[in-house]
N, C-alpha and C positions, 0 to 999 in steps of 0.2 A: 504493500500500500504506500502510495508517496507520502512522502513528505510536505504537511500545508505549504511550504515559502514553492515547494514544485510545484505541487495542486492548484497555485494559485498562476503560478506562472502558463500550465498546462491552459488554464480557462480562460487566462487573457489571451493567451495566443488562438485560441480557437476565436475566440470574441472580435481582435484586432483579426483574423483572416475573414472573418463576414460582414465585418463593417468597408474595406476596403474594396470589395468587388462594387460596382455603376454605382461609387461615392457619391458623383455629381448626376448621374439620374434620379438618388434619392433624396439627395439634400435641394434639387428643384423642384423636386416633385413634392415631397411635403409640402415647401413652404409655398406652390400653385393650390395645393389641396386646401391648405389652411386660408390661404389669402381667397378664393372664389366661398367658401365656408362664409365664413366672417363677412362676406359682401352681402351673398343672400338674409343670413342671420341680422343684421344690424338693419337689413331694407325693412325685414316682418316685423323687427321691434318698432323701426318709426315710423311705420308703414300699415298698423294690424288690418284685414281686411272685412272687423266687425266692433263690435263692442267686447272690451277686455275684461274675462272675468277672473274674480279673484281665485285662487286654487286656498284652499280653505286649512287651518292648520290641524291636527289629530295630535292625542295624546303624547305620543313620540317626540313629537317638538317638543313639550317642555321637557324632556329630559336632556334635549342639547343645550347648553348657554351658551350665549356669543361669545366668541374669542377670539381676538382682532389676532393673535399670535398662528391660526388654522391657516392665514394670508401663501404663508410660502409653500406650504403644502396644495394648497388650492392652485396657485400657480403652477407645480412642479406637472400639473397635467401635460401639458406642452413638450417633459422630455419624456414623460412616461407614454404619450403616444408614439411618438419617434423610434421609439426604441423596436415595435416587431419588424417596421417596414426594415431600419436602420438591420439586422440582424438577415436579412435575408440577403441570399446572393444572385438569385433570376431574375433579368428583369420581368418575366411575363411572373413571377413569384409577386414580385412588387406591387406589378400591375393589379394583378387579381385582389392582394390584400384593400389595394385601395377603392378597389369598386365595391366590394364589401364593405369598407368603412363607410359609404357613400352611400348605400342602404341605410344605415342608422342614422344617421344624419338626415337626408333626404325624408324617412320616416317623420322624423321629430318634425321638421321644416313644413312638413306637409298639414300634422297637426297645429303646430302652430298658426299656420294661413289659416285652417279654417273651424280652428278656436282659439284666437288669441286670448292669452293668460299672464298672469304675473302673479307673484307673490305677493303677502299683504306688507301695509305698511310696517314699520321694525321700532320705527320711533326711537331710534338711536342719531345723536347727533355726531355725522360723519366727520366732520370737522374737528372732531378729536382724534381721529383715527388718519393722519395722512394718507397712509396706503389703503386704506380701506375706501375712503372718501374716493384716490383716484381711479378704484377699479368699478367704484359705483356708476360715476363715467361714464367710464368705456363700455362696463357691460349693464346695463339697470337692469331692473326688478322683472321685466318682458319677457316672452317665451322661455315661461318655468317650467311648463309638465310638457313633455315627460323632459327631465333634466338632460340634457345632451353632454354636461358635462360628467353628467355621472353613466349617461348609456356609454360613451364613446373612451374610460375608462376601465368599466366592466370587461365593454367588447377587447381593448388590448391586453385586458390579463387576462382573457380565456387564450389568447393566440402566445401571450406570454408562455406561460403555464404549460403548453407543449412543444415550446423551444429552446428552455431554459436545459432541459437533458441532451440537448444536443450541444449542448457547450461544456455537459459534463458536471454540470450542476445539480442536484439533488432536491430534496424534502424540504432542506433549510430555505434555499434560492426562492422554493419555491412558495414558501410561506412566507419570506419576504416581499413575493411578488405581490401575495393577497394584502400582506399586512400596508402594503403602498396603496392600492386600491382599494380596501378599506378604507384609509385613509385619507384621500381623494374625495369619497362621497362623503367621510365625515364633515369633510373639510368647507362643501356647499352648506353645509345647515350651519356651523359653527360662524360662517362668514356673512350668515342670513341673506345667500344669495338665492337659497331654496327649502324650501320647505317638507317635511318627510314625503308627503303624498308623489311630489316632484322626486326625489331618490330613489322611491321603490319602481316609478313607472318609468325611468331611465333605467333602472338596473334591470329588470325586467323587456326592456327592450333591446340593451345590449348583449347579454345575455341571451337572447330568443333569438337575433339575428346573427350570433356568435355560433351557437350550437348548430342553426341551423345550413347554418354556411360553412363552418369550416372543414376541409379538406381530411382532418382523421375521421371525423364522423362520414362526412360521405365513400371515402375509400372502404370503410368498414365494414358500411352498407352495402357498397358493390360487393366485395368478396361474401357478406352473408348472400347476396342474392346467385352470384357466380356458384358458390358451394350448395345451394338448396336446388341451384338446376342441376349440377353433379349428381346429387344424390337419388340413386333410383329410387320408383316408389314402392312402396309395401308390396305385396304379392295380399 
């Protein structure tokens, strides 16, 4: 069994070999992915295409308190998506991940057009909060349910989650990965940028479009279906 300081070396080198293959097809391609994202997003918020209703709070909220310190974990979504495309080495690999991102997304977008929603008001004065005040900003209280920042987290750590062993990574890696995207959605109610109801119907939607797209489940399904034509029938 190696030695951790090798172990560790063993896992960067696999990491550093899949981050180097179409660098610059992935590092434009994100930041195309994210920038056409954000263009449609911010049109539906100033833009809604009805009357905005409030998404209503449940029990669960109060068991989160605001905590202006949740700010950089909230943000950290940005490398934590980066990270399944960044990990691959095809480009048609790339591609497909991103057409699938783009299901979840397009999803939320779609409900938002034709329910727009927000969160209720927080009654917290932002202006104690620098960082919090400038992310109120850029993203308000608009197109809340289902949380896209919490579907579009979920969906990368289910794609996580079965890539992490191919870098040689384990059980730990891969409770790290949950305990980040946990953390992620804790991080929308903590930042009162959303509300549980909004949490559970992103997680549920990344999640749903995660399982039902990705590439081990459907391979699985082919080989059960390949192996049940194999198998003759009873007499």
């Amino acid at each position: 069994m190696p030695r951790p300081p090798q172990a560790l070396r063993q896992v960067a080198g696999h990491a550093w070999a899949r981050l180097r293959p179409q660098f610059w097809f992935k590092t434009f391609g994100i930041t195309g992915f994210t920038t056409a994202f954000f263009i449609a997003y911010i049109h539906l918020m100033k833009h809604p295409g009805g009357p905005v209703t409030t998404v209503p709070q449940i029990w669960l909220d109060d068991w989160i308190p605001f905590n202006p310190a949740a700010l950089p974990v909230y943000l950290s979504l940005w490398v934590y998506l980066s990270l399944p495309a960044s990990l691959m080495t095809r480009r048609r690999e790339i591609i497909g991940f991103g057409w699938r991102m783009a299901i979840v997304c397009l999803i939320g977008l779609l409900v938002f057009w034709q329910w727009p929603n927000a969160v209720p008001p927080s009654h917290i004065d932002w202006a104690r909060y620098p960082g919090m005040a400038f992310l109120k900003g850029v993203d308000a209280a608009g197109n809340a349910c289902p949380s896209l920042h919490v579907a579009t987290a979920v969906f990368a750590g289910y794609w996580l989650h079965h890539q992490l062993p191919e870098l040689g990574l384990g059980r730990t890696a891969r409770g790290c990965n949950a305990l980040w995207c946990l953390a992620i959605c804790y991080s929308t109610m903590a930042t009162r940028q959303h509300v549980a109801i909004d949490v559970l119907a992103g997680s549920a939607l990344g999640l749903g479009v995660a399982w039902l797209t990705h590439p081990v489940r459907r391979q699985a399904g082919q080989r059960h279906s390949s192996g049940a034509a194999r198998t003759p029938a009873s007499p």
